[in-house]
N, CA, C and O of each residue as an XYZ file, in Angstrom:
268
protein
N     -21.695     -7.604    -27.008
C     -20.324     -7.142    -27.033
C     -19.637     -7.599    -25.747
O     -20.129     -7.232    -24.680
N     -18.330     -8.517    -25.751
C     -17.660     -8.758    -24.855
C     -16.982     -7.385    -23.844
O     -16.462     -6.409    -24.385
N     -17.093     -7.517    -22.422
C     -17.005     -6.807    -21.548
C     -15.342     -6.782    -22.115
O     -14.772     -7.720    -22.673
N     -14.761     -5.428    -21.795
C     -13.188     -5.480    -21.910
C     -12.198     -5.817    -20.741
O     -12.163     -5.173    -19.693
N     -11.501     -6.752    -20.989
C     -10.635     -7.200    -19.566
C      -9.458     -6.006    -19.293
O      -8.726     -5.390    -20.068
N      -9.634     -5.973    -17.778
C      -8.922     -5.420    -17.244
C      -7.499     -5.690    -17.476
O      -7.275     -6.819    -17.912
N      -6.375     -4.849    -17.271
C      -4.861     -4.940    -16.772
C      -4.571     -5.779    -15.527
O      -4.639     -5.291    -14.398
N      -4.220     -7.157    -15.780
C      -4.069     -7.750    -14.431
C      -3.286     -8.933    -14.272
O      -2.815     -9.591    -15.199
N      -3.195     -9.121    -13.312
C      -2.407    -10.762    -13.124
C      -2.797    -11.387    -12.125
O      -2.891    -11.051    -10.944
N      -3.038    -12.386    -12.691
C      -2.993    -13.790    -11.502
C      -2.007    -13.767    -10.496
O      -0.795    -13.669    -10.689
N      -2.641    -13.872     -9.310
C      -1.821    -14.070     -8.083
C      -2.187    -15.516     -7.628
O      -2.967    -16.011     -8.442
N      -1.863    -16.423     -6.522
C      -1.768    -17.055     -5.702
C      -1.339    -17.201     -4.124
O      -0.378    -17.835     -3.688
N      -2.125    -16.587     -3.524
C      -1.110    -16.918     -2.517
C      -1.651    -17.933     -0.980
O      -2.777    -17.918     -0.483
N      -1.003    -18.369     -0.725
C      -1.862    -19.629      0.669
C      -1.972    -18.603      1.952
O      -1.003    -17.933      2.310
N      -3.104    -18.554      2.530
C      -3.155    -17.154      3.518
C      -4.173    -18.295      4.745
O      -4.822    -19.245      4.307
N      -4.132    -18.016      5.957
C      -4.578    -18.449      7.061
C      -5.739    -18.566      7.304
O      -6.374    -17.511      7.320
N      -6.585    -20.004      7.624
C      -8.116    -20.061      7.083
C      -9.002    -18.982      7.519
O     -10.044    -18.686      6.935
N      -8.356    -18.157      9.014
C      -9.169    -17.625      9.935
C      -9.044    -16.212      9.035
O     -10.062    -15.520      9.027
N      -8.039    -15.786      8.376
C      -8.202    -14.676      7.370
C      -9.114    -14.634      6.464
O      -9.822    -13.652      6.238
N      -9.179    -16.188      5.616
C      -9.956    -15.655      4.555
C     -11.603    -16.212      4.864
O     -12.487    -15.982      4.038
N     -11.784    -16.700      5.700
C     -13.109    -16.490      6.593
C     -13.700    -15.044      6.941
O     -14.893    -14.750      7.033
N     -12.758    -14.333      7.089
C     -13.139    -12.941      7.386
C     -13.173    -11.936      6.443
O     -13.552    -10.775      6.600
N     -12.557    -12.706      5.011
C     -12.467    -12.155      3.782
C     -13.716    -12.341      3.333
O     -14.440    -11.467      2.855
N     -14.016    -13.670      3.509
C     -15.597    -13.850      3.204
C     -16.518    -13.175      3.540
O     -17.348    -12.640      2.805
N     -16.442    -13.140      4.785
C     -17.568    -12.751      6.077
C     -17.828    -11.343      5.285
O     -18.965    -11.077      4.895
N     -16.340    -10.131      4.980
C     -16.505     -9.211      4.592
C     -17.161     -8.424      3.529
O     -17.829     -7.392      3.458
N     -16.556     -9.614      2.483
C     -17.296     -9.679      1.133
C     -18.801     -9.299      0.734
O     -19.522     -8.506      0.127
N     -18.733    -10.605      1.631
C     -20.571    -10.563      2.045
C     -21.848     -9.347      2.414
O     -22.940     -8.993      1.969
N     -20.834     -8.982      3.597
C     -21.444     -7.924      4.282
C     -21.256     -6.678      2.771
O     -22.302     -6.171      2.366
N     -20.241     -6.384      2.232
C     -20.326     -5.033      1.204
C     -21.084     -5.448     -0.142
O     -21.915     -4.789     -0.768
N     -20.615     -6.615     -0.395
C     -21.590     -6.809     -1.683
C     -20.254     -6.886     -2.770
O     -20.690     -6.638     -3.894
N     -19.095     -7.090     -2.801
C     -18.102     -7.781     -3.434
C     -17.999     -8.614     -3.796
O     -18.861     -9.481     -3.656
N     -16.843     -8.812     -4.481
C     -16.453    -10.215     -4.918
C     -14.959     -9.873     -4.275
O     -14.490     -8.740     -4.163
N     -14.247    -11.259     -3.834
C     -13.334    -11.493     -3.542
C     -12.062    -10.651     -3.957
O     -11.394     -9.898     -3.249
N     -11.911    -10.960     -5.221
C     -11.254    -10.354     -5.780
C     -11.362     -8.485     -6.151
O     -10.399     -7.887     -6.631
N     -12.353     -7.971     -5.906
C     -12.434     -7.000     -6.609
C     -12.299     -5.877     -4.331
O     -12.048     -4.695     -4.095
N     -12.553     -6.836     -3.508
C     -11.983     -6.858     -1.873
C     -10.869     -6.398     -1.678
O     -10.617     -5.317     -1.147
N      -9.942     -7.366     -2.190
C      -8.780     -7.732     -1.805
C      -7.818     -6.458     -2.700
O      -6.935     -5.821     -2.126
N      -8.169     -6.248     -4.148
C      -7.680     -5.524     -4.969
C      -7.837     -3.694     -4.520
O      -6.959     -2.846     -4.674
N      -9.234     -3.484     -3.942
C      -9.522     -2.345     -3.457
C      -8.510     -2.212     -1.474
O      -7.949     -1.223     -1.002
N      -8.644     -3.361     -0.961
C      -7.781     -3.043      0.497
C      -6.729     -3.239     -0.007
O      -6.342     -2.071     -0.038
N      -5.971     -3.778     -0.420
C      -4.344     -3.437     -0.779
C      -4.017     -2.543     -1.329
O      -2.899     -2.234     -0.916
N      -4.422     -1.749     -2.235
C      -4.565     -0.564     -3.035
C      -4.516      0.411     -2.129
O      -3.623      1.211     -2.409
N      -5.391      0.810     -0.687
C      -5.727      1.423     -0.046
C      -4.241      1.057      0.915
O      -3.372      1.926      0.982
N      -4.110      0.135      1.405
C      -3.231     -0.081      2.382
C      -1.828      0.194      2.142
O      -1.004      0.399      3.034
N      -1.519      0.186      0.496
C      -0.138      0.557      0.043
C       0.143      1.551     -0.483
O       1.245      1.744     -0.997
N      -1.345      2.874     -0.448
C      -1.148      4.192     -0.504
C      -1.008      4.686      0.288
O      -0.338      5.714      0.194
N      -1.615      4.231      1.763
C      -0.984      4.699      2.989
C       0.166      4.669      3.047
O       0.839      5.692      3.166
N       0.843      3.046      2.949
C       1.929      3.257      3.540
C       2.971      3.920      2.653
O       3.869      4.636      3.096
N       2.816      3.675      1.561
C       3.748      5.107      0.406
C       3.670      6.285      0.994
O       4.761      6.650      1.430
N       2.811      7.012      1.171
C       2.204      8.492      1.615
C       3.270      7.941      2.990
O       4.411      8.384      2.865
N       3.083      7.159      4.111
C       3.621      7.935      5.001
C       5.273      7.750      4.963
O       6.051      8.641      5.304
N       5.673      6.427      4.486
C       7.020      6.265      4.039
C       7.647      8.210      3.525
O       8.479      8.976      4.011
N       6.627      8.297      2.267
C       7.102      9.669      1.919
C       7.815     10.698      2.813
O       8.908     11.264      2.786
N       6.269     10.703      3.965
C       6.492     11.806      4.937
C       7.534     11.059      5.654
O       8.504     11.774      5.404
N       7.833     10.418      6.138
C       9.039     10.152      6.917
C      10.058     10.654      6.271
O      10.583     11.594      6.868
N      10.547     10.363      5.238
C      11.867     10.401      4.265
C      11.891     12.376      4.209
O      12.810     13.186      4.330
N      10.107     12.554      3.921
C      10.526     14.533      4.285
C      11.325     14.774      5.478
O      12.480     15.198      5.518
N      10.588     14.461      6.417
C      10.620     14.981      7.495
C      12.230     14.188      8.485
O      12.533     14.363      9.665
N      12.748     13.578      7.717
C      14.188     12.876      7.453
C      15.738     14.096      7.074
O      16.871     14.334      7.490
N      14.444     14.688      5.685
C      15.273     15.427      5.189
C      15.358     16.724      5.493
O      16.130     17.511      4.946
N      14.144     17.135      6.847
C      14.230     18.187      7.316
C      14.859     18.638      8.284
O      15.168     19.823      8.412
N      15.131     17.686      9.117
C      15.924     17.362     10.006
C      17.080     17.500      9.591
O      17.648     18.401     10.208
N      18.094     16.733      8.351
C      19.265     16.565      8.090
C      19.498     18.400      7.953
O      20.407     18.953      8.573
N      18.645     19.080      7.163
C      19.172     20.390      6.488
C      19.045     21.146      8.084
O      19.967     21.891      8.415
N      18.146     20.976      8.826
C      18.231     21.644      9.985
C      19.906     21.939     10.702
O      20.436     23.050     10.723
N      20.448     20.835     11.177
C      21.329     20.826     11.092
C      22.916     21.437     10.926
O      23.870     20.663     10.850
């Protein structure tokens, strides 16, 4: 039985050799694949920054009502 494909899209993008040397290097060391790396740290890196964007925009609006 064929494995079921994920929800996804092809990206491309040209990134700096000394980056994806370290993408490698990383890979390596966890036991990844490239792709499944890159998909888990961006994921991670753009829930941070949502979450703190959020809190700013609270703490924006706590300020304004203070006021």
């Amino acid at each position: 039985m064929p494995r079921q494909k994920k929800d996804g899209v092809n990206i491309n993008y040209f990134i700096r050799r000394d980056v994806k040397e370290k993408l490698d290097a990383y890979c390596e060391d966890v036991g990844q694949t490239a792709t499944m790396a890159i998909e888990r740290i961006l994921d991670e890196y753009l829930a941070k920054y949502m979450a703190d964007k959020e809190n700013t925009a609270e703490g924006e609006n706590k300020a304004d009502t203070a006021n």
